[in-house]
C-alpha positions in Angstrom: 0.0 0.0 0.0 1.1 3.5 -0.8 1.4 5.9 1.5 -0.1 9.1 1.4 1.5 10.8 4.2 3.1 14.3 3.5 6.9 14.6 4.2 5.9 16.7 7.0 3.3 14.8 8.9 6.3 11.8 7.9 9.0 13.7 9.9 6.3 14.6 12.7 5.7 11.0 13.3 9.5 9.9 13.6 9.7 13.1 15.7 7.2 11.3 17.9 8.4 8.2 17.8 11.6 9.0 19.2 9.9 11.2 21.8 8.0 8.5 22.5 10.9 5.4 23.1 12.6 8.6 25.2 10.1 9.4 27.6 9.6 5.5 27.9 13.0 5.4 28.6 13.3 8.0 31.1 9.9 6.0 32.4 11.6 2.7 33.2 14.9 4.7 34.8 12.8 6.2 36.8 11.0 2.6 37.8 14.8 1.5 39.2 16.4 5.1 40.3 16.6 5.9 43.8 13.1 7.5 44.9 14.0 11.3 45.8 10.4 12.6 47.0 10.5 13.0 50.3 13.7 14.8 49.7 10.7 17.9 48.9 10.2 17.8 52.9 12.5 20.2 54.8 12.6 18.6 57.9 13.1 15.2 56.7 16.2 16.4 54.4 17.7 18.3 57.5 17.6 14.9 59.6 18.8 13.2 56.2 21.8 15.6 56.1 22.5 15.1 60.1 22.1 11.6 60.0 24.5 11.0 56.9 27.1 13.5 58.5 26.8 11.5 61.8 26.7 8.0 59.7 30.7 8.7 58.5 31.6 9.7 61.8 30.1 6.7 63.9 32.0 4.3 61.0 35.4 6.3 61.6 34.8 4.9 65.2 33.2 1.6 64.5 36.4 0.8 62.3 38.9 2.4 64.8 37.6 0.7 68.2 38.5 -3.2 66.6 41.5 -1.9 64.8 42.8 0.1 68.5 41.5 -3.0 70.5 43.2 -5.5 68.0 46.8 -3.5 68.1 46.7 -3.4 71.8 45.2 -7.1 72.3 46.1 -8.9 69.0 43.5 -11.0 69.7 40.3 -11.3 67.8 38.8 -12.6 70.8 38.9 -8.8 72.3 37.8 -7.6 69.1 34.5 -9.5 69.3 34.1 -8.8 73.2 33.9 -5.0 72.0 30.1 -6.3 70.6 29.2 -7.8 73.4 30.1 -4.4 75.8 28.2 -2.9 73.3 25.5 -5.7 73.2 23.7 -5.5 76.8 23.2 -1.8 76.7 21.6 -2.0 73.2 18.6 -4.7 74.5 18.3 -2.2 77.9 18.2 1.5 76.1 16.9 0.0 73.0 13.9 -1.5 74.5 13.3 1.5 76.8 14.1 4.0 75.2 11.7 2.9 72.8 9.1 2.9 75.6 10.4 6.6 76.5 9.8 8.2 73.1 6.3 6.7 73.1 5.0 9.0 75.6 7.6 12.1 75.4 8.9 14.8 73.1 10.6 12.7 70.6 12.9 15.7 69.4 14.2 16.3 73.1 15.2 12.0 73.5 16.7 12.5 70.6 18.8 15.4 70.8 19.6 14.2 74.9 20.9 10.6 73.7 22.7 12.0 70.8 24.3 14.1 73.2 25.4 11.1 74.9 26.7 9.7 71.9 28.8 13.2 71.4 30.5 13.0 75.1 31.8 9.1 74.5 33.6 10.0 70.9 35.6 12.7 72.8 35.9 10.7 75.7 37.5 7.9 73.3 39.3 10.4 72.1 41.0 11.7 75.3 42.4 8.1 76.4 44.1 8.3 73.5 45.7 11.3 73.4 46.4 10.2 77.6 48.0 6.9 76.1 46.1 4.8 78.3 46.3 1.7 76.4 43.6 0.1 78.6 41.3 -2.6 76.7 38.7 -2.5 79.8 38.5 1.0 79.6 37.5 1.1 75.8 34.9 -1.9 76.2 33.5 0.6 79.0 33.0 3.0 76.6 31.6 1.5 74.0 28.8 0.2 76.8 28.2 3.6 77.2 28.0 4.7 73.7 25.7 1.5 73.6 23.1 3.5 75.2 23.0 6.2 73.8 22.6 5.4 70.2 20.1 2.4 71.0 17.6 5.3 72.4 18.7 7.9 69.5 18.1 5.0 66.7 14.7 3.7 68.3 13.4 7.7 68.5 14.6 8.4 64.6 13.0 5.8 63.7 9.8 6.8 65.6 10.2 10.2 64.0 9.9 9.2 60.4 6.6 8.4 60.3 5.6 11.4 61.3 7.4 13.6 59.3 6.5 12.4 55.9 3.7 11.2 54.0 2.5 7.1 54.7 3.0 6.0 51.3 6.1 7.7 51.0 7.7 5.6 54.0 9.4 3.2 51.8 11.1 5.4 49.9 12.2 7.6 53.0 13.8 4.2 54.2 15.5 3.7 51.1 17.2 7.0 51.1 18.0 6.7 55.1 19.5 3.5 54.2 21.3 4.8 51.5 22.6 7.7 53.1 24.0 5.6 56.2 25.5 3.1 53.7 27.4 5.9 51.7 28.9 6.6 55.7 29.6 3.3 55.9 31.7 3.7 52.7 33.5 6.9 53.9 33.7 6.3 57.1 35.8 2.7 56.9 37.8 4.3 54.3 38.7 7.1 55.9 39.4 5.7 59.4 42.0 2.8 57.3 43.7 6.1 56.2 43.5 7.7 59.7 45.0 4.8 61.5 47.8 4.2 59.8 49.4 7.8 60.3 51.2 8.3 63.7 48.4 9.4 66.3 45.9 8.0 63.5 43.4 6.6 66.4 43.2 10.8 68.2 43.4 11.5 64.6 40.3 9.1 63.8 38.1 10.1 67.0 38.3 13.4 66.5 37.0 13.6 63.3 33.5 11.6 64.6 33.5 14.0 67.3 33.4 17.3 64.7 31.3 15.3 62.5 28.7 14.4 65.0 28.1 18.2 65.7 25.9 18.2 62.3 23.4 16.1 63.7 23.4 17.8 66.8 22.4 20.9 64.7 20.1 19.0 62.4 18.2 17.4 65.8 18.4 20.7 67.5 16.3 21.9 64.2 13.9 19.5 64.6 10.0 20.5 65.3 8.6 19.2 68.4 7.1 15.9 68.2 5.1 14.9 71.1 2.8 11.7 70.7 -0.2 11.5 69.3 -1.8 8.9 71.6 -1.9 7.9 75.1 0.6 4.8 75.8 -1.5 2.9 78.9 1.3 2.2 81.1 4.9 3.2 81.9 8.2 1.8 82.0 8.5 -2.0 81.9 5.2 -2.6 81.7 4.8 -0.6 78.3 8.0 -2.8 77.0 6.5 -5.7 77.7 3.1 -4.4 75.9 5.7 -4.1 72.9 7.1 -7.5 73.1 3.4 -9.1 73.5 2.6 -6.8 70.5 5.1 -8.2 68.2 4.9 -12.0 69.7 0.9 -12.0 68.8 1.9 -10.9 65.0 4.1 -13.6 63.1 4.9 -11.3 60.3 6.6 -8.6 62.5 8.4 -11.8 64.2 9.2 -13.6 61.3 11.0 -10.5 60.0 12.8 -9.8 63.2 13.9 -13.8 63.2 15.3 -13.3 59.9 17.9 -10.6 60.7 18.9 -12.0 63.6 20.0 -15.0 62.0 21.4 -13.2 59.1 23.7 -10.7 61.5 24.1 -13.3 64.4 25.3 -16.3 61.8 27.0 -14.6 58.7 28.1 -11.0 59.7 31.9 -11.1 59.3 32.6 -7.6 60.7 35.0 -8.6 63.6 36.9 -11.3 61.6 38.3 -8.4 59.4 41.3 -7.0 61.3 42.4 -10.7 61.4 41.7 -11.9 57.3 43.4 -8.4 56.7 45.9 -9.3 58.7 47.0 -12.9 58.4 45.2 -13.5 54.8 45.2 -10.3 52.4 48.1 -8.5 54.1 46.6 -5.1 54.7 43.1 -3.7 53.1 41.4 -3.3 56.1 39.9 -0.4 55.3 38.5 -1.6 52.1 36.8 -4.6 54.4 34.7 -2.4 56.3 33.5 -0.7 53.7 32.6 -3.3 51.3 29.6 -4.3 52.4 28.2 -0.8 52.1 30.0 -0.2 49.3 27.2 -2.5 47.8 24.4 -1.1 49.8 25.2 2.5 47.9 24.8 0.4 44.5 21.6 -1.2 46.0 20.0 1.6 47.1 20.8 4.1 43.8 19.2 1.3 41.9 16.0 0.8 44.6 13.1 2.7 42.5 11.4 -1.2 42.2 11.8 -1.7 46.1 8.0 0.1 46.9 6.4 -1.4 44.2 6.8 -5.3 45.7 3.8 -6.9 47.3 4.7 -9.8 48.3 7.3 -8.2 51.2 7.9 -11.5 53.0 8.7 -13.7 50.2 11.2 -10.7 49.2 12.3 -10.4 52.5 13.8 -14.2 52.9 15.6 -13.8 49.0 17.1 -10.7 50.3 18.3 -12.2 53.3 19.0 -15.6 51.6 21.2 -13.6 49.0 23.5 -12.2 51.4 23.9 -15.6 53.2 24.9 -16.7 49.8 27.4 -13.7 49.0 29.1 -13.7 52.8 29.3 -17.8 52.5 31.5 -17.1 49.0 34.0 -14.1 50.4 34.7 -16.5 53.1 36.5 -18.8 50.6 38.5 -15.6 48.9 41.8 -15.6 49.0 42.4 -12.4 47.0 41.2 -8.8 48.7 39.3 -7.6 45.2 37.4 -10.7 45.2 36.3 -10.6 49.1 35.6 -7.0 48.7 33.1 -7.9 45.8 31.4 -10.4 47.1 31.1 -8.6 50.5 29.6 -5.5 48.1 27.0 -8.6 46.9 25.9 -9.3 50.1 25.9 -5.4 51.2 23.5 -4.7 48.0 21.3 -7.8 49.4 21.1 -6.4 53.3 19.8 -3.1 51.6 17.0 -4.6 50.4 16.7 -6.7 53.6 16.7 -3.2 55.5 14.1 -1.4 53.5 11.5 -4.4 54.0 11.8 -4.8 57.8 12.0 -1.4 58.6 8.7 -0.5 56.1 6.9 -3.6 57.4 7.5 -2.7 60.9 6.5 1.1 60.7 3.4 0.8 58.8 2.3 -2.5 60.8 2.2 -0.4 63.7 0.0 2.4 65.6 1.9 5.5 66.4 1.5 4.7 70.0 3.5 1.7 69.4 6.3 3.3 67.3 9.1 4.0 69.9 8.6 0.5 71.2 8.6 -1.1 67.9 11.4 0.8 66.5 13.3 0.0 70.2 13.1 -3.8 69.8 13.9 -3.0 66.0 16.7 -1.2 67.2 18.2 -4.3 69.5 17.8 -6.6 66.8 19.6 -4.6 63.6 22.3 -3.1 66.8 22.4 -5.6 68.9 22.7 -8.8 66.3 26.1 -7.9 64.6 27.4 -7.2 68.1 26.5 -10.6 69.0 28.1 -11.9 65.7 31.3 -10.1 66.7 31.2 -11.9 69.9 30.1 -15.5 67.9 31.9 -15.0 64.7 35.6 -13.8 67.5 35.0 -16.7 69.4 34.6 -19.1 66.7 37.9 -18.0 65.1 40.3 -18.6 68.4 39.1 -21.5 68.7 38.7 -22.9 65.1 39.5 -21.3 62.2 38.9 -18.1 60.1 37.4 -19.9 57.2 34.8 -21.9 59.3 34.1 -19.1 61.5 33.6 -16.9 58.5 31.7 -19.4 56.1 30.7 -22.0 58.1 28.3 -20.8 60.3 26.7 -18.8 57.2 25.7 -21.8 55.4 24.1 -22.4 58.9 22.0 -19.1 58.2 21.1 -19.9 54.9 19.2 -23.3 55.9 17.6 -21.4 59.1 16.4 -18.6 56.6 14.9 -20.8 54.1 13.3 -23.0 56.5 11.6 -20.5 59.0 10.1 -19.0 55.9 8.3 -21.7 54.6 7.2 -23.0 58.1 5.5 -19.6 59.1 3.0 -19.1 56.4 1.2 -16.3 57.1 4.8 -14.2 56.8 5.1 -16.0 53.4 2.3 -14.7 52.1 2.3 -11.5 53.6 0.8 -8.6 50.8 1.2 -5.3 51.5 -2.3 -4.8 49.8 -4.1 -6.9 52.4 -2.3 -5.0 55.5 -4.7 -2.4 56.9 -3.3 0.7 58.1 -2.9 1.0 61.7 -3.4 4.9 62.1 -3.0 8.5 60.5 -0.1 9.4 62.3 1.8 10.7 59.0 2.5 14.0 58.1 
């Protein structure tokens, strides 16, 4: 058939055409990019900005406390005690702090623990410059420091809720995440710079400390945020309402189960000084960062994240995944191979991440937040501490490849099994899930 199309209208419809595979282009990178909207909400990007400042700054620390320990102690053993002095505190502060910020200002529990947080980094920071070279006294003040960020990370997450719209939560998660994970990039790499100079370790807690003041400022910015409901009893008695909460819902407890396992069987952290050590002869800095390293490439390619459903049966392949990726850098002998296998695993435990901390925040009343997000803060706190303490112990008295890959294979079967045996977190839908309140901005 001839056509009888005008050169013009010809060229307007290629003109079109083109337009139109663009814009469906730009439509499907949009589908995958990082989700930037609640970026449009002042207060959430101050706290955004504060937390990512704060982020590199707790990472200079997290790196230098196990590096410090480990050149004092040369013992792994130490290292992974550093998680356990760090451990108890979490489980206290986490869980009552989280009971605090349901019934208080949440801006003034935040910007009080922070403040806590701020006094041990220059407290760390003055034993060194003293030269006190005392273990105990460290593992003291990471107990301390414990504290203080279990109650600051169980109120921030309590505050997001309520600063940005419900159905952008997910995305607000993603970019929290994401944020933290680019710290947890900078930091490590940083801190394997710092260390290694003469002084590196006053060098390395001084630069937390002056980096923490940004969140102080972005806290101390904060509106006030008092609750919205009337928790029915105090203290203990409203932790325990939070633990009965989450035992009576197998979907919030299925998801907690599954990052316990995944931090308490296969995290790695405190095996790293050792494997950079005795096995990749230096590249410590590199190890510590790896993971997040991943997370970053995760979350800047998270646009699909929100639009799953089926949130549990993501949830296990997320967490499944990084058992996977952690299982294969154990048997690495070469540092670029660890480091991208550890960047697998970190890309997985972003995903991982975004679905508890979504499921749990729109599963639950506002009255119930703090309390939530404190037993949500013990478990993504408190279980790599406890794999410090599991994955240290392991490696005095085994060896660094079972330590490191063995017991992950471990999680991989617990994962996969506790999945499929609690069926009503397999076939959790987001669509079915009613919302429990209006508390949102």
């Amino acid at each position: 058939m001839t056509s009888t199309d005008s050169p013009k209208k010809t060229e307007q419809k290629k003109t079109g055409q083109k337009a139109g595979r663009g814009e469906g282009r730009t439509g499907r990178l949009r589908q995958v990019a990082l989700d930037t909207r609640p970026l449009a909400i002042p207060v959430y990007r101050r706290v955004l900005v504060g937390q990512g400042a704060s982020f590199i700054g707790t990472m200079v620390t997290g790196v230098t406390i196990p590096v410090q320990i480990y050149a004092l102690s040369h013992s792994s053993f130490y290292v992974g005690l550093a998680g356990l002095a760090g451990f108890v505190p979490i489980v206290v502060f986490g869980l009552y702090g989280g009971a605090i910020a349901d019934r208080v200002d949440r801006r003034k529990l935040y910007l009080w623990s922070s403040l806590v947080t701020w006094a041990v980094t220059l407290a760390l920071l003055l034993q060194t410059l003293l030269d006190l070279r005392s273990v105990p006294l460290i593992l003291t003040l990471v107990a301390v420091q414990g504290a203080g960020f279990a109650t600051s990370s169980s109120t921030r997450g309590a505050i997001i809720p309520r600063i940005v719209p419900r159905e952008l939560v997910p995305a607000a998660n993603t970019l929290n995440f994401t944020v933290g994970n680019v710290g947890q990039v900078a930091g490590p790499l940083v801190a394997g710079v710092l260390v290694d100079l003469p002084h590196g370790f006053a060098y390395a807690y001084g630069a937390d400390a002056l980096l923490f003041t940004i969140s102080l400022y972005s806290t101390f910015r904060l509106p006030s945020i008092k609750p919205v409901g009337d928790s029915a009893r105090r203290g203990l008695l409203a932790v325990f309402d939070g633990l009965r909460f989450i035992g009576g819902n197998p979907v919030l407890l299925m998801s907690f189960g599954l990052d316990i396992a995944a931090m308490v069987l296969a995290m790695p952290r405190a095996l790293f000084p050792e494997a950079a050590a005795a096995r990749f002869h230096g590249g410590v800095g590199l190890l510590y960062a790896s993971i997040a390293i991943g997370s970053v490439v995760g979350g800047l390619c998270s646009g699909w994240i929100g639009r799953i459903r089926r949130q549990g049966v993501a949830l296990t392949c997320a967490v499944t995944g990084w058992g996977i990726a952690i299982t294969l850098a154990g048997f690495a002998h070469t540092l670029w191979l660890a480091v991208l296998l550890l960047a697998v695993a970190g890309s997985a435990d972003l995903v991982s991440s975004v679905y508890r901390q979504t499921i749990l925040q729109t599963y639950a009343p506002d009255e119930m937040r703090g309390r939530m997000q404190g037993v949500f803060t013990v478990v993504v706190a408190g279980g790599p501490r406890l794999g410090d303490l599991r994955a240290g112990a392991m490696a005095a008295t085994t060896s660094l490849g079972i330590a490191w890959s063995g017991s992950a294979m471990l999680c991989i079967v617990l994962v996969i099994a506790g999945a499929l045996v609690v069926r009503p977190f397999w076939r959790y839908d987001t669509r079915a899930a009613a919302p429990q309140d209006a508390g949102g901005a």
